[in-house]
N, C-alpha and C positions, 0 to 999 in steps of 0.2 A: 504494500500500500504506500503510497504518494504521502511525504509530511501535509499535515494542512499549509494553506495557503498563507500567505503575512496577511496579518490585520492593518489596520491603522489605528492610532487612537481610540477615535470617537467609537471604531466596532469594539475594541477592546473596554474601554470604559462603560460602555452598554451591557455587553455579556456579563461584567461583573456586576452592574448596577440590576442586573437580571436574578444573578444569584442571591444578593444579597435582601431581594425579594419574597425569595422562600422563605416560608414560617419558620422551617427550625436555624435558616439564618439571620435570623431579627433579633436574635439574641447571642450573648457572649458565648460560645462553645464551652468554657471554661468556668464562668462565674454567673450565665445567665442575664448581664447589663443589658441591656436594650441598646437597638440598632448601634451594631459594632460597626466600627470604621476603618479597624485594621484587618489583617490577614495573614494567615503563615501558608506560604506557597508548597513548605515541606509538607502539610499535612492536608490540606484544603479546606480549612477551614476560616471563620471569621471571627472577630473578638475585641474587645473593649480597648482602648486607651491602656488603660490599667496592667492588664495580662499581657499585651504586646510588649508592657515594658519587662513584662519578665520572661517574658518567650526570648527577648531580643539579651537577654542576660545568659540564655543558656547557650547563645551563639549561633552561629549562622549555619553551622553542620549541625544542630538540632533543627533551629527550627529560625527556619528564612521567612521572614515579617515584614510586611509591605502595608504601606496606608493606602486604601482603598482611592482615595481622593486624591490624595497629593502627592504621591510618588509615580514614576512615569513606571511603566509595567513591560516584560517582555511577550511575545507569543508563546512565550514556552511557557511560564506562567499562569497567564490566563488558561493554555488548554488544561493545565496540572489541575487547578480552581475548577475547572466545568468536568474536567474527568473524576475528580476524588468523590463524590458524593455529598463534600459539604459538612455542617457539622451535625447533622443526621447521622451520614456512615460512621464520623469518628465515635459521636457519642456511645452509638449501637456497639462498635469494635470496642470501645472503652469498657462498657457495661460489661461485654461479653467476658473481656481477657480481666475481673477483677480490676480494672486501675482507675475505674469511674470516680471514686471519692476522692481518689489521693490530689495533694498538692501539684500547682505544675510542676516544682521539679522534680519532683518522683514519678508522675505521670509520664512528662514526656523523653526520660534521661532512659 
C-alpha cells in the first residue's frame, strides 16, 4: 500500500479538531479535565494542560506531547492520532492491563 498523501495544514488541523470531537475525547485521558488541548502522538490520545506537563516530564521516548492548537503538526502525527483509537482505546487497554488507576508515571513508564 501507497503512504497516505501530504496534508496541508488546514486538512491537518481539521482531522484533529474532528477527533477531538468525540465524546470520550472531551475529556483528559488521564484526569478527566474537560476539553483537553494537548496531545501525546506516542499514544493517541488527548489531555489537559496539566498532565501534558507531566507527560512532557517523562520525555519525548515516553510520550511525544503536542498542543493541539498551537504547535505546527506533522503527517505522520496526525495519521498516528486518527489510527490509535483515541483515548477510548487507551482507556479500555488501561482498564484491561490493570494500570487504569495508577499515576502517570507508573502508568505510562
Amino acid at each position: 500500500s501507497s503512504p497516505p498523501s501530504p496534508m496541508d495544514d488546514f486538512e491537518m488541523k481539521q482531522i484533529l479538531r474532528d477527533l477531538q470531537a468525540l465524546a470520550a475525547n472531551k475529556t483528559c485521558v488521564d484526569c478527566s479535565a474537560k476539553n483537553p488541548q494537548w496531545a501525546s502522538v506516542s499514544y493517541g490520545v488527548f489531555m489537559c494542560l496539566d498532565c501534558s506537563g507531566q507527560h512532557r516530564g517523562l520525555g519525548v521516548h515516553i510520550s511525544f506531547v503536542r498542543s493541539v492548537g498551537m504547535d505546527r503538526w506533522k503527517d505522520w502525527e496526525v495519521h498516528r492520532m486518527r489510527a490509535s483509537g483515541g483515548n477510548d482505546a487507551f482507556r479500555a487497554f488501561a482498564s484491561a492491563n490493570g494500570i487504569a488507576a495508577m499515576g502517570i508515571n507508573e502508568k505510562y513508564h
